[in-house]
C-alpha positions in Angstrom: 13.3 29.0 7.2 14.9 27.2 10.3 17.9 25.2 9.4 18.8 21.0 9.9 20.6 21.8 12.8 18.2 24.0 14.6 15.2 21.3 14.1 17.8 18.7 15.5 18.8 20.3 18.3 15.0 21.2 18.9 13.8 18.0 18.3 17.2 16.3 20.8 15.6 18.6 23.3 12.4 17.7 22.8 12.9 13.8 23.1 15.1 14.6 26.2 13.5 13.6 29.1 15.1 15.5 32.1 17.0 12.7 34.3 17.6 14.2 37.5 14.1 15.9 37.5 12.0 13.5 38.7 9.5 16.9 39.9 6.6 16.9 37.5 6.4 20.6 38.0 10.3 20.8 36.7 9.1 18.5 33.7 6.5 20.6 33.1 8.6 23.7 32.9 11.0 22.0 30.8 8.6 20.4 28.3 7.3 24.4 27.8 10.7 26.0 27.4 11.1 23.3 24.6 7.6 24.1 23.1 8.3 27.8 23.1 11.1 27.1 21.4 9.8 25.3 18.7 6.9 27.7 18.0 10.0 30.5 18.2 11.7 28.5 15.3 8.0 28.1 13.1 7.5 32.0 13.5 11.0 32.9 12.7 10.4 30.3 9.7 7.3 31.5 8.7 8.1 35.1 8.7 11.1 34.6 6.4 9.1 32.6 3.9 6.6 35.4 4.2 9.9 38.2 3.5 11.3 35.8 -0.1 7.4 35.4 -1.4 7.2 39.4 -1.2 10.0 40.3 -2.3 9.9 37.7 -5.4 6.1 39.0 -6.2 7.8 42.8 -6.9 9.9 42.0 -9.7 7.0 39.2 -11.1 4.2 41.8 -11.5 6.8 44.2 -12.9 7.5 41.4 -15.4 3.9 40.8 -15.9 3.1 43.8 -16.8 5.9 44.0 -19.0 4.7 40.8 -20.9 0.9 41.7 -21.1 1.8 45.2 -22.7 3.9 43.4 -25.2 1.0 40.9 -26.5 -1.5 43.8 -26.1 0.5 45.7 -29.0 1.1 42.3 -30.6 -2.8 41.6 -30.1 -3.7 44.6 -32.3 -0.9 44.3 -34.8 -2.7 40.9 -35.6 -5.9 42.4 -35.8 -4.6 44.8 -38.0 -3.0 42.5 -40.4 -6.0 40.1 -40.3 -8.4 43.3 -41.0 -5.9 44.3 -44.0 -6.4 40.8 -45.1 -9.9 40.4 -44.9 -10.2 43.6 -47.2 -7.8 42.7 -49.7 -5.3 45.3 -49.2 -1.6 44.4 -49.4 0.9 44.7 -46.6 3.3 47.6 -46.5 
């Protein structure tokens, strides 16, 4: 993500309005330096949001996977029991 400080500057820059440029051309110019600038500072933002949410999903599945093996086992284990149960037969 883009810090404070970056969107500060970018949005200073923005909100500057050139003073000794009176050229509409030069406004021009300036007003898409600053836009290409801000849409530098969304990529670079989105592409490290896109980095943490991939590298956080590894270890989550891995986890997952973990988790749903474990109340598979314990799944059956309770089916088991309630089948011992249901026939009368003691635990052992």
């Amino acid at each position: 993500m883009f810090t404070g400080t970056e969107m500060g500057e970018l949005f200073r820059e923005f909100r500057r309005q050139p003073r000794r440029q009176e050229d509409p051309v030069q406004r021009e110019i300036h007003q898409d330096w600053v836009n290409q600038k801000y849409i530098e500072v969304i990529t670079s933002s989105i592409k490290k949001m896109a980095d943490f949410l991939n590298s956080f999903d590894m270890p989550c599945h891995s986890r997952r996977s973990t988790l749903n093996e474990k109340l598979t086992a314990l799944e059956r284990r309770i089916e088991y029991i309630e089948a011992q149960v249901t026939t009368g037969e003691t635990l052992t």
